[in-house]
BALOBA-1460 file (C-alpha; in Angstrom, 3 decimals):
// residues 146
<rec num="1" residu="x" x="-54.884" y="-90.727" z="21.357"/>
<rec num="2" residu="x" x="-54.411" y="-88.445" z="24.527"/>
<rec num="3" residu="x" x="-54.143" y="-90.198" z="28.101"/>
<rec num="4" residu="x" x="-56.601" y="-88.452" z="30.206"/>
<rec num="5" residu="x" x="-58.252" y="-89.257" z="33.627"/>
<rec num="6" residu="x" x="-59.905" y="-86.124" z="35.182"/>
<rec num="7" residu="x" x="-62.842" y="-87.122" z="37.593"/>
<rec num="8" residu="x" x="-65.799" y="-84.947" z="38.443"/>
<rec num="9" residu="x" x="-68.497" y="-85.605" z="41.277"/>
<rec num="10" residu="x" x="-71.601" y="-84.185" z="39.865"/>
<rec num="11" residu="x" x="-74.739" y="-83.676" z="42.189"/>
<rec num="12" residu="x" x="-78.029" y="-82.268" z="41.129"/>
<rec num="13" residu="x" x="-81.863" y="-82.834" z="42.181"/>
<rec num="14" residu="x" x="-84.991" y="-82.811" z="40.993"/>
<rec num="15" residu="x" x="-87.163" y="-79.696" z="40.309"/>
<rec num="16" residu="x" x="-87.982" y="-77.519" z="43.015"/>
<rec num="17" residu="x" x="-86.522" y="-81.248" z="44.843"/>
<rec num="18" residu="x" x="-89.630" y="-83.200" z="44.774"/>
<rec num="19" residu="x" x="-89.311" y="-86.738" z="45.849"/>
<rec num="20" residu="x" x="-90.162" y="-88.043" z="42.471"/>
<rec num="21" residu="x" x="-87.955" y="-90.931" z="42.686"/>
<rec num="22" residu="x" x="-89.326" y="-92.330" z="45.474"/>
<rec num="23" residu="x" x="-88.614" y="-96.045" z="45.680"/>
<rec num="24" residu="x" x="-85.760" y="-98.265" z="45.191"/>
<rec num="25" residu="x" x="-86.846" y="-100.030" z="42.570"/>
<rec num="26" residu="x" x="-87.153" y="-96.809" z="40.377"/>
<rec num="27" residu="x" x="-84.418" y="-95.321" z="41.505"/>
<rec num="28" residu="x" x="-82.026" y="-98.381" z="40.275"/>
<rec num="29" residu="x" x="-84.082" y="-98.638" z="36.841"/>
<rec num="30" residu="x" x="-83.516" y="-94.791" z="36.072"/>
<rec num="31" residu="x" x="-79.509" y="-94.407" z="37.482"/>
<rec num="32" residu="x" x="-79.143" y="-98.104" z="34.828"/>
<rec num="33" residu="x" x="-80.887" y="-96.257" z="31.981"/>
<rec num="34" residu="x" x="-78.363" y="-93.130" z="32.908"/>
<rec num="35" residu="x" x="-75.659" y="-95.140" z="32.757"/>
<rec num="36" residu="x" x="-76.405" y="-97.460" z="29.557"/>
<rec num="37" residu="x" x="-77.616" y="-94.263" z="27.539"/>
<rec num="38" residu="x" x="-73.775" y="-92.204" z="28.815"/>
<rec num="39" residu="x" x="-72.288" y="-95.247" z="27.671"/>
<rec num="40" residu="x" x="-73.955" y="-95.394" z="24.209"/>
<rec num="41" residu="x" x="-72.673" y="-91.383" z="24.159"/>
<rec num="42" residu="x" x="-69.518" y="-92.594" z="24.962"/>
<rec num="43" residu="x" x="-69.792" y="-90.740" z="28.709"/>
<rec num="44" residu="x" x="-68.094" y="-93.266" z="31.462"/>
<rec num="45" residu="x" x="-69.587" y="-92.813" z="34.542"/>
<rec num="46" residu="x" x="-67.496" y="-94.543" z="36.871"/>
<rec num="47" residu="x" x="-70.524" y="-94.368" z="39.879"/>
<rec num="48" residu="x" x="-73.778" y="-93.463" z="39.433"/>
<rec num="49" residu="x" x="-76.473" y="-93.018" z="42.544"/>
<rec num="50" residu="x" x="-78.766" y="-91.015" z="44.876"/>
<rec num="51" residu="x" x="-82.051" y="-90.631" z="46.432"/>
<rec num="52" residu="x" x="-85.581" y="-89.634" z="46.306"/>
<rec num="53" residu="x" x="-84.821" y="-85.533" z="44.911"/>
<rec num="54" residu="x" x="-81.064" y="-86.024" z="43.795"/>
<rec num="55" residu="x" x="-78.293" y="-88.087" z="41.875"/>
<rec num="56" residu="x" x="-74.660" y="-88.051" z="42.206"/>
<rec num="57" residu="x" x="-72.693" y="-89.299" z="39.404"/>
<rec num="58" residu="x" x="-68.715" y="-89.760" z="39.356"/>
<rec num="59" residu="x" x="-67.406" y="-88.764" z="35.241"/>
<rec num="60" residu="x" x="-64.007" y="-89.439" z="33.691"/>
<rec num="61" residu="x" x="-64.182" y="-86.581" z="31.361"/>
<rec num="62" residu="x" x="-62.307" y="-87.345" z="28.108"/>
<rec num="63" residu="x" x="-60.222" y="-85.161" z="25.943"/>
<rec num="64" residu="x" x="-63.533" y="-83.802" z="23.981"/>
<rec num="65" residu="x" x="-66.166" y="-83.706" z="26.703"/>
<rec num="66" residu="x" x="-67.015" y="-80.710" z="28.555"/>
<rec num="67" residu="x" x="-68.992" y="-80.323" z="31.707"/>
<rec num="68" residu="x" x="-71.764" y="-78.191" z="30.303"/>
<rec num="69" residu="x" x="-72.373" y="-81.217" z="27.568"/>
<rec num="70" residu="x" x="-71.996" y="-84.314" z="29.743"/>
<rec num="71" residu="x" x="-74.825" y="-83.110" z="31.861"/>
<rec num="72" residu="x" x="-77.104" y="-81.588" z="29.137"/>
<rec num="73" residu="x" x="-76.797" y="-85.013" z="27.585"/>
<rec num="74" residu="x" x="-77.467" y="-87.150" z="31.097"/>
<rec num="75" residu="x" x="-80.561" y="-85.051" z="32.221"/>
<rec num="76" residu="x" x="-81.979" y="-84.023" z="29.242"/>
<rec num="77" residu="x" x="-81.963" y="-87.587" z="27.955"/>
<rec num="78" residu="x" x="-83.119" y="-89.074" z="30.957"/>
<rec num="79" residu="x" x="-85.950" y="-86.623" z="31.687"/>
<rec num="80" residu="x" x="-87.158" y="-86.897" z="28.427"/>
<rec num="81" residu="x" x="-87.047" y="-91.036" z="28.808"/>
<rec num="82" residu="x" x="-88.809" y="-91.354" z="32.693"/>
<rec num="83" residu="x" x="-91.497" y="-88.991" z="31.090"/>
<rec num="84" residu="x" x="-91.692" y="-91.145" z="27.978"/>
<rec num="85" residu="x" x="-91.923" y="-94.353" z="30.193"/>
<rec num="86" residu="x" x="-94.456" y="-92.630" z="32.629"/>
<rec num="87" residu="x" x="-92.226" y="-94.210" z="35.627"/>
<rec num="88" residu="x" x="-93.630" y="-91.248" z="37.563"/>
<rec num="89" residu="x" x="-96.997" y="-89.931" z="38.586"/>
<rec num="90" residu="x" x="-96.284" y="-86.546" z="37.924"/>
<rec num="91" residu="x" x="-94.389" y="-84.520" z="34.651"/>
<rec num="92" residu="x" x="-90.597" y="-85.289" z="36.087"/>
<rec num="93" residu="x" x="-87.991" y="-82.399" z="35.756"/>
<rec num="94" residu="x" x="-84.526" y="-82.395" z="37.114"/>
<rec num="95" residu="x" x="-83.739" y="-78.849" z="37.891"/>
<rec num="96" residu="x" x="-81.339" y="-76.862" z="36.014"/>
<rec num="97" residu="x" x="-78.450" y="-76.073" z="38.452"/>
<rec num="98" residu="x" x="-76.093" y="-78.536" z="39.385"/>
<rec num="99" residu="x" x="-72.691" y="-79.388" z="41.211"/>
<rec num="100" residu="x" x="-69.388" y="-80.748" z="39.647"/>
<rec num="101" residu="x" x="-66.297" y="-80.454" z="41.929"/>
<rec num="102" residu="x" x="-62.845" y="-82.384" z="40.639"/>
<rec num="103" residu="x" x="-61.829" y="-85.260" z="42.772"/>
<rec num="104" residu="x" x="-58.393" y="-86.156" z="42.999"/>
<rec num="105" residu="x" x="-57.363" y="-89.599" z="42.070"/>
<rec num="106" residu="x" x="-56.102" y="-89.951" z="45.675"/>
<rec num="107" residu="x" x="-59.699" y="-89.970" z="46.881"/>
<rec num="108" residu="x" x="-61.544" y="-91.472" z="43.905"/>
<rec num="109" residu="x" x="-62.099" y="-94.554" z="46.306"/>
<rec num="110" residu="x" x="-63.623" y="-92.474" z="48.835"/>
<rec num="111" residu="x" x="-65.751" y="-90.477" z="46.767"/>
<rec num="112" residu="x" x="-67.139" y="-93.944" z="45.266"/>
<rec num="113" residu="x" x="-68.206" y="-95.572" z="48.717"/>
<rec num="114" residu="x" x="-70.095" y="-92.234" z="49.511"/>
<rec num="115" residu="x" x="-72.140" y="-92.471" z="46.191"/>
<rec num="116" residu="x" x="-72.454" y="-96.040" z="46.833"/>
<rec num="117" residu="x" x="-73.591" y="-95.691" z="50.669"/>
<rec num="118" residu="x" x="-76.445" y="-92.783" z="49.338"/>
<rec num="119" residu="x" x="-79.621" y="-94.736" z="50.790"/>
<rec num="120" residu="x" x="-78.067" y="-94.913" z="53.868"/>
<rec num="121" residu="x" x="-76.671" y="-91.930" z="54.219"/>
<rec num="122" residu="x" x="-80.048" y="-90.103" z="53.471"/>
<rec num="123" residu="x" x="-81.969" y="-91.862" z="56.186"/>
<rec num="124" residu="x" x="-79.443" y="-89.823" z="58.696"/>
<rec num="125" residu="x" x="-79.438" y="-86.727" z="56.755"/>
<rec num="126" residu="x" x="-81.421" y="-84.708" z="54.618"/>
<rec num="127" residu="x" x="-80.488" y="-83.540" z="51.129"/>
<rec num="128" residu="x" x="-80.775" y="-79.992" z="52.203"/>
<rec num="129" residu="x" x="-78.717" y="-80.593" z="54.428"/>
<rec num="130" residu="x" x="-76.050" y="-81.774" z="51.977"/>
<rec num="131" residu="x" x="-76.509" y="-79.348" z="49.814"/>
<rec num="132" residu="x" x="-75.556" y="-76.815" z="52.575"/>
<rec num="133" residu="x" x="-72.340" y="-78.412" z="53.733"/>
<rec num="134" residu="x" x="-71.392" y="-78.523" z="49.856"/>
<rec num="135" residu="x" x="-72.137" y="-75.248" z="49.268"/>
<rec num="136" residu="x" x="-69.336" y="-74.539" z="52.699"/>
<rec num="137" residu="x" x="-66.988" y="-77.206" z="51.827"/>
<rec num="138" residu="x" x="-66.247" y="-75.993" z="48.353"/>
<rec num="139" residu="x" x="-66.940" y="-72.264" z="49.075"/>
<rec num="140" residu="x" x="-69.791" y="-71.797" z="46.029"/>
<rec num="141" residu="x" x="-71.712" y="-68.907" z="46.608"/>
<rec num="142" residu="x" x="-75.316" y="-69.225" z="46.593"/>
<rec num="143" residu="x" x="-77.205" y="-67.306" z="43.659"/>
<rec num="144" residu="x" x="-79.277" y="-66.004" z="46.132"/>
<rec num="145" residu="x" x="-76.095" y="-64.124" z="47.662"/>
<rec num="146" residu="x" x="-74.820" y="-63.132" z="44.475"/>
């Protein structure tokens, strides 16, 4: 069996970013139910968390996961379940585009606290906002640009 730890930082929102998860309480049931149904697929998600339009979710990929599949699995699934469970008013969709940068094992601590500290962090700072300095930070161009 091969020895693997690569992290990625996912981040992705909600369609068109509408605040469908819009209280705490809801937002800690669905990021559980993410992170009991990766588990039963065999996905470890080291942190899982976010806000009213958006999730961020630090993966240890293992030797026969691939990016494309770990997040078909985690929204797909969970879509399908907060729909099934009616936890909001409106059909839910996460949107289909989404982040997933490599973190180095030097700043896995770091990246952890910032998933962690998402509540606060959003009452200081929108998730457009975010999004932007992502998009500059790890030089992605927009599809817009393309």
């Amino acid at each position: 069996m091969p020895y693997i730890k690569i992290y990625i930082h996912f981040v992705w929102s909600t369609k068109h970013r509408i605040p469908y998860l819009d209280t705490p309480e809801l937002r800690k049931t669905v990021w559980q139910h993410i992170k009991d149904n990766a588990k039963e697929k065999e996905i470890y998600i080291d942190h899982i968390n976010g806000f009213e339009e958006h999730c961020h979710c630090l993966v240890s990929l293992s030797h026969d996961q691939s990016i494309e599949k770990i997040m078909q699995l985690i929204k797909g699934e969970s879509s399908y379940w907060i729909n099934k469970n009616k936890l909001t008013k409106e059909k839910f969709q996460w949107q289909n585009d989404y982040f997933a940068v490599s973190v180095s094992e030097s700043v896995v601590d770091r990246v952890r606290a910032y998933i962690r500290r998402q509540e606060e962090h959003h009452k200081k700072k929108s998730f457009n906002d975010e999004f932007d300095e992502m998009i500059t930070k790890f030089g992605f161009v927009r599809h817009e640009d393309l």
